[in-house]
N, C-alpha and C positions, 0 to 999 in steps of 0.2 A: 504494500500500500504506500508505503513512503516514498520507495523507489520510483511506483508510479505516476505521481502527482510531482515529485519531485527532478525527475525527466520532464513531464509535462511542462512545467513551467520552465524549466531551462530551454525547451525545444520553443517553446512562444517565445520566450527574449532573444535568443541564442540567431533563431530562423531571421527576422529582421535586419539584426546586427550584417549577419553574414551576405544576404541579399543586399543591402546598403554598399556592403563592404564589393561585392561582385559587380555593384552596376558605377563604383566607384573605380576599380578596376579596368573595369571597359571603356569609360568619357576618358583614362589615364590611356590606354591603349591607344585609341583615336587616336589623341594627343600627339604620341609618338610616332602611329602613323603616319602622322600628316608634317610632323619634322622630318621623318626619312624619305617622303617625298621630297621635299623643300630639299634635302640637302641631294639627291640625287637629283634633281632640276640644276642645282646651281654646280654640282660635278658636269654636268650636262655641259653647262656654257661657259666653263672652265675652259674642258676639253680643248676644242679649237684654237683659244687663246694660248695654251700650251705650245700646239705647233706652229704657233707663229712667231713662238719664241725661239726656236730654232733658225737663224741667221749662215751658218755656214757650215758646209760640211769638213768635216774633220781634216788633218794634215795626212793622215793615212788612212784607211778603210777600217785599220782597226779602233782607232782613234775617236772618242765621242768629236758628237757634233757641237757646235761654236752655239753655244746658250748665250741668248741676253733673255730673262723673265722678263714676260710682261704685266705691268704694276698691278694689275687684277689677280695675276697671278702669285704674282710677291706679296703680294700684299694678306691673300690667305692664307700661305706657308708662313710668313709671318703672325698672322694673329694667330693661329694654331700650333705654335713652337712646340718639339715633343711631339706632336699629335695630327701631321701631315707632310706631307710629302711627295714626293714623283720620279716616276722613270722612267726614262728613256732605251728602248731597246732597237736592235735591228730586225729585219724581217722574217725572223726565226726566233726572234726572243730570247738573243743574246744581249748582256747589260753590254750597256755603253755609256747612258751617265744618269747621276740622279743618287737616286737612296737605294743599295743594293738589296736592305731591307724585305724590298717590296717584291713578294713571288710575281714571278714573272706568268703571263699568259700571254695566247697568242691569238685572238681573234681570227675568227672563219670569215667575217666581212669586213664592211668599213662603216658598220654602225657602232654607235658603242655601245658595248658591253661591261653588266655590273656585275661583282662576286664580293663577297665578303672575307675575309680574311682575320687571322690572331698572330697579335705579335708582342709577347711581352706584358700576355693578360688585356692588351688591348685589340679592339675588336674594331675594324675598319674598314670601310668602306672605299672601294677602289673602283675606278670607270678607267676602261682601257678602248684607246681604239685605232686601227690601220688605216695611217695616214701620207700622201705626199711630200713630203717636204724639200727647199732648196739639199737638205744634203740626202735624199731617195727617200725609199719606202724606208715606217719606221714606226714601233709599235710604242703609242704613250699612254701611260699610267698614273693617275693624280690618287693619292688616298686621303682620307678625312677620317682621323680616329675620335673627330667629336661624334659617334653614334648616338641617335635620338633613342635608337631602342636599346643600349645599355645606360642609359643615364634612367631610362624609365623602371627599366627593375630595379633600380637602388631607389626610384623616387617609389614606387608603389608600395614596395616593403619598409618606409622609412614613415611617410606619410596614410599608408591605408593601414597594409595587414599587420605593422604592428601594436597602433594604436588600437585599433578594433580587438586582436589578440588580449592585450592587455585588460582591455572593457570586458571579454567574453568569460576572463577569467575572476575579474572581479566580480561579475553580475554569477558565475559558479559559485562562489565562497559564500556572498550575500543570500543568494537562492538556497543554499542548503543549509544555513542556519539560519533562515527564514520558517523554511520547511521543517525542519527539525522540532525548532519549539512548536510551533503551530501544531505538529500532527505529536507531540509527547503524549497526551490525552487517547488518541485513536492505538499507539503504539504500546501502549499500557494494556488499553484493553486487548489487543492482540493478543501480547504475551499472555495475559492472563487465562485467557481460551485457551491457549496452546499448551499451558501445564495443568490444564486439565486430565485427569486421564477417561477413558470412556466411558464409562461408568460414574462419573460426576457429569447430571445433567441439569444439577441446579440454578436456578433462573441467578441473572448477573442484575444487578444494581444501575437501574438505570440513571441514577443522580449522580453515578462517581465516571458519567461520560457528556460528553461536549452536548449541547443542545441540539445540534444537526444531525447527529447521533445516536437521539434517544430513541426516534421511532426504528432504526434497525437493531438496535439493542429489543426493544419491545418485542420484533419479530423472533428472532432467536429465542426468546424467552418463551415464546409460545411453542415454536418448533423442538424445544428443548425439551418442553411439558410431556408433547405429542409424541415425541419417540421415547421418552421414558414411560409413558403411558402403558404406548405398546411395546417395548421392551421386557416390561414389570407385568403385561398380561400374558406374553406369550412364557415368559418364564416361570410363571405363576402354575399356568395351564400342564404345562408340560411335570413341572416338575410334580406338583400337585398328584396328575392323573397315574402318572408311575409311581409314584409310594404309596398312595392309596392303592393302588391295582395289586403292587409285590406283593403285600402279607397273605390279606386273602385267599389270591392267587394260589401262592406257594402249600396253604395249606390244602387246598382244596386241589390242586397236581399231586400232591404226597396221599390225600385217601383214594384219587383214583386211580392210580398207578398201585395201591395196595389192591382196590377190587378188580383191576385189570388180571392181576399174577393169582387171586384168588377164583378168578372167573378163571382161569387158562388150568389152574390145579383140578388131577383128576379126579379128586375127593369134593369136590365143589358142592356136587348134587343139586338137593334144588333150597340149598342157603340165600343164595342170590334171588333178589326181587329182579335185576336187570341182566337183560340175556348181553351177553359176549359182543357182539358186533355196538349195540348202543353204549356198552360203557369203551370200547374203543374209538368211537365218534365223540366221545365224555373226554374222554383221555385227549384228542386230538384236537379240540377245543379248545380244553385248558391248556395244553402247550402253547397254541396259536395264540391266546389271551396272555400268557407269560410272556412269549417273546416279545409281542406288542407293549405290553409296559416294559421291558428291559429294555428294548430300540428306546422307546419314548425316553427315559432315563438317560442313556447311550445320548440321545439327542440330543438333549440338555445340555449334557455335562460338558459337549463338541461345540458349542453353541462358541461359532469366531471369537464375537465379543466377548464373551467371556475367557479367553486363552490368554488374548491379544499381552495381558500383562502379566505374566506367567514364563518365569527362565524354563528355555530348554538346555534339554543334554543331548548330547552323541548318544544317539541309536544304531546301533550296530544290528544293520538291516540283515543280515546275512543269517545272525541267531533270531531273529525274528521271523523271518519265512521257514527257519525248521521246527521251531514251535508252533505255532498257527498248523505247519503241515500235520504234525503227531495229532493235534486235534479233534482233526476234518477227515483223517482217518479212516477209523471205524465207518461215520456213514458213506465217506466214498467207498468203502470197500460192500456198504452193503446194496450197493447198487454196481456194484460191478466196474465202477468209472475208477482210472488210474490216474490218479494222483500224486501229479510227479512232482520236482526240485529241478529249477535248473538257475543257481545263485554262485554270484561270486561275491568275493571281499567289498563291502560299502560302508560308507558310514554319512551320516548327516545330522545337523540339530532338529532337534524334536521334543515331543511328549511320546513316551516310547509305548504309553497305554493307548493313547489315543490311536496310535498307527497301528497298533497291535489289533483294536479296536477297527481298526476302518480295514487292514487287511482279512481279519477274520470275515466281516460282511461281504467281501468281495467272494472270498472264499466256497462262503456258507451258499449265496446265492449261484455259483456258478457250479456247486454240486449238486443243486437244487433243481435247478432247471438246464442240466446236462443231461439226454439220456444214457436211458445203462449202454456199460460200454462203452463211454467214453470216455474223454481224456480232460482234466485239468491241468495246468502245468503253475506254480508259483516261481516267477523270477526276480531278482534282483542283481543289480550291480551299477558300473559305469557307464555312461554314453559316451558313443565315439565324439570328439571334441570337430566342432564345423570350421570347416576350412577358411581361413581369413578371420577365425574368433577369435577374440582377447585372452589372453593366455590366462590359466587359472582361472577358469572360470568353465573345468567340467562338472558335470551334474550327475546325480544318481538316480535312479526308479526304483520303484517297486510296481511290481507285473501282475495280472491274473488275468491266463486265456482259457478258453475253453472253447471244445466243438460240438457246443449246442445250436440252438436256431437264433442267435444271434439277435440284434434290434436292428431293426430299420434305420436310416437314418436319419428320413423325420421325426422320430422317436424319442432320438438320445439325448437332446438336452430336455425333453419332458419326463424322461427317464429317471433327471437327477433332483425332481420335484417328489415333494414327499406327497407319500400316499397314494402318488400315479404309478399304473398298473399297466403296463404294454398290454395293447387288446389284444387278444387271442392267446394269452400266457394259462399255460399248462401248469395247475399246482396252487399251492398255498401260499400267500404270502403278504405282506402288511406294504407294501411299498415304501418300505423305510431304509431298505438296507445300504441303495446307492446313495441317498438323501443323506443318509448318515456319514458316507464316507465323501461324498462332495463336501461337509460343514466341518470333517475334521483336514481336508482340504485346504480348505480355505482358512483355517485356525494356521498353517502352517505357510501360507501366503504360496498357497502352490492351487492345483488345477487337476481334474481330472479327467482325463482325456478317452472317449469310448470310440473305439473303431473295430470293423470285421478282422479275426483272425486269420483271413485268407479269404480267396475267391475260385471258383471253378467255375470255367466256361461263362464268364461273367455274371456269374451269382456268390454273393457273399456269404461266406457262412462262418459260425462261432462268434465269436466275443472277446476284444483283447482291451482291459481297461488299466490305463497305466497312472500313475502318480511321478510326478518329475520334481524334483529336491536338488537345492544348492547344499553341494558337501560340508 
């Protein structure tokens, strides 16, 4: 906020100054232009006057020719002392007399021609041109090192850009300690939000913020209400319905699970009011209702916000996917489906129950709705590092594929909504399991990502759903 109001107002003074400064620049340009006109006009009618000072040709060929200056001409070598000059060459633009100084050219016509030249840090202006004279053809040279357009870059950075400089930086220092007091009051309360942690959503004091200020302070203070609101309902509800469900529950799974093994004993006779298949639909109930408030709990306890402030440790994924395996076990093996390992060395920060927690569901569901005979596989390890990535910065997974019927892939992120039920799913289940392992996901500031374990003949089949973690 500071920064940005603070830029703001430098870019309003700042933009002016420098457009002043730029169309200041340009009437200076002109200026110079219209000097190095003037001085190439009056090189112009120099010229001639030069070779008219030319009176006689020399005693031998090689011998400069017999100068008298003509006072036009003296008279500017003269005011320009240091700072012009002339040459005299022959028709090849060899020196013959004058200022040897002066690089020689040799003109293609008998107009004249202008080039600029450096000599000595000075920069000069030279009109050469091939000409007749009593002593033959003879190429001359007049230069004027008063440049209009070097006197102007000393004038424009003397006169514009460092006065303007100076103002731009003053009008900086003034502007940010303008800014600074002015927004202390806005800056406070920033801070103040910010060491908040998530879980403090209590309403802030609108008398200890500026008056232009109180009605977004107001708003906050309402939006702060409303998501604690429902923050404190849904955690209410949730946790609420799973500890009231556990006790009950648990006892009423322990007496049917006692008249299940007494209903299957063959001394049973006719003790039992309830025949065999309805206390196994009794049985299969109450687990269904157990698991439902354990997910619900599970829920909870994974709930983001809630983690967010919460040290992790190194999870050493590796013991992780062979525990969860011993597990899942038993009922893979009582469906026939093989349930394999295929993990290398990993480690990453975590809550090692949580993941424990979120790979067990991934687990449970893909034995669940794998048919017999098929296959699970639990992995873990490294990702290969992408080409052109910033070094230290590979990552790790944790895997669970299976070759069941797979979700569509309209599906999959309605998938990771609790409660939602892929149509057409075979089997028992609360729609909690992926819902639970997206939230302890997301507690970990990671993502979980579902796609087909492979495809035949362009149909997708199985289910590979991965979790991706910074080591």
């Amino acid at each position: 906020m500071k920064f940005g109001l603070q830029r703001r107002l430098l870019l309003l003074l700042l933009a002016p100054l420098s457009l002043f400064a730029a169309v200041s620049v340009y009437f200076d340009y002109q200026a110079a232009g219209d000097a190095a006109l003037q001085q190439d006009q009056q090189l112009r009618r120099l010229a001639p006057l030069l070779a008219d000072s030319v009176i006689a040709p020399g005693n031998t060929p090689s011998d400069g020719p017999v100068m008298l200056l003509a006072p036009s001409v003296a008279e500017f070598i003269k005011g320009r002392a240091g700072f012009a000059g002339y040459r005299v060459s022959d028709a090849a633009g060899a020196y013959l007399a004058g200022d040897v100084w002066i690089s020689p050219m040799v003109p293609t016509t008998r107009e004249p021609e202008f080039h600029s030249m450096e000599e000595d840090g000075v920069t000069y202006r030279v009109v050469a041109q091939r000409v007749t004279t009593v002593a033959g053809e003879l190429i001359l040279q007049l230069a004027d090192g008063s440049d209009a357009r070097q006197q102007w870059v000393r004038s424009v950075f003397f006169k514009v850009l460092l006065p303007n400089l100076i103002l731009m930086l003053a009008a900086a220092f003034a502007v940010n300690w303008a800014v600074t007091r002015a927004l202390r009051p806005l800056l406070a309360l920033k801070e103040a939000v910010e060491r908040r942690s998530p879980r403090d959503l209590g309403a802030i004091d609108p008398q200890s913020t500026p008056t232009e200020v109180q009605p977004l302070v107001a708003s906050l203070n309402r939006l702060f209400a409303l998501v604690n609101d429902q923050a404190e309902g849904q955690r209410r509800f949730v946790a609420d319905a799973a500890h009231q469900l556990r006790t009950p529950l648990a006892g009423l799974q322990a007496q049917v699970e006692a008249w299940a093994q007494a209903a299957n004993a063959p001394a049973a006779g006719g003790q039992l009011t309830l025949s065999s298949d309805k206390i196994m639909r009794l049985r299969s109930a109450t687990r269904r209702t157990s698991q439902l408030a354990n997910q619900l709990l599970a829920l909870s306890r994974a709930d983001a916000s809630n983690m967010s402030g919460q040290a992790m440790q190194r999870v050493d994924l590796k013991d992780l996917c062979e525990s969860v395996l011993a597990l899942h076990l038993d009922a893979a093996s009582a469906k026939g489906i093989d349930l394999g390992l295929e993990v290398r060395f990993a480690q990453a920060p975590g809550h090692e129950w949580l993941l424990r927690e979120l790979l067990g569901n991934l687990v449970d569901n893909a034995v669940k709705y794998t048919a017999p005979s098929g296959t699970v596989t639990i992995r873990c390890g490294q990702l290969q590092a992408q080409p052109g990535g910033p070094p230290g910065q590979a990552q790790v997974f944790l895997e669970v594929e299976d070759d069941g019927p797979g979700i569509p892939a309209l599906e999959r992120a309605l998938a990771l909504e609790r409660f939602y039920r892929v149509p057409g799913t075979v089997g028992e289940g609360n729609g909690l399991g992926l819902a639970i392992a997206d939230e302890i996901a997301r507690a970990h500031r990671a993502a979980l990502t579902l796609e087909p374990a492979g495809s035949l003949d362009g149909v997708a089949w199985g289910l590979r759903v991965r979790l991706v973690l910074l080591p």
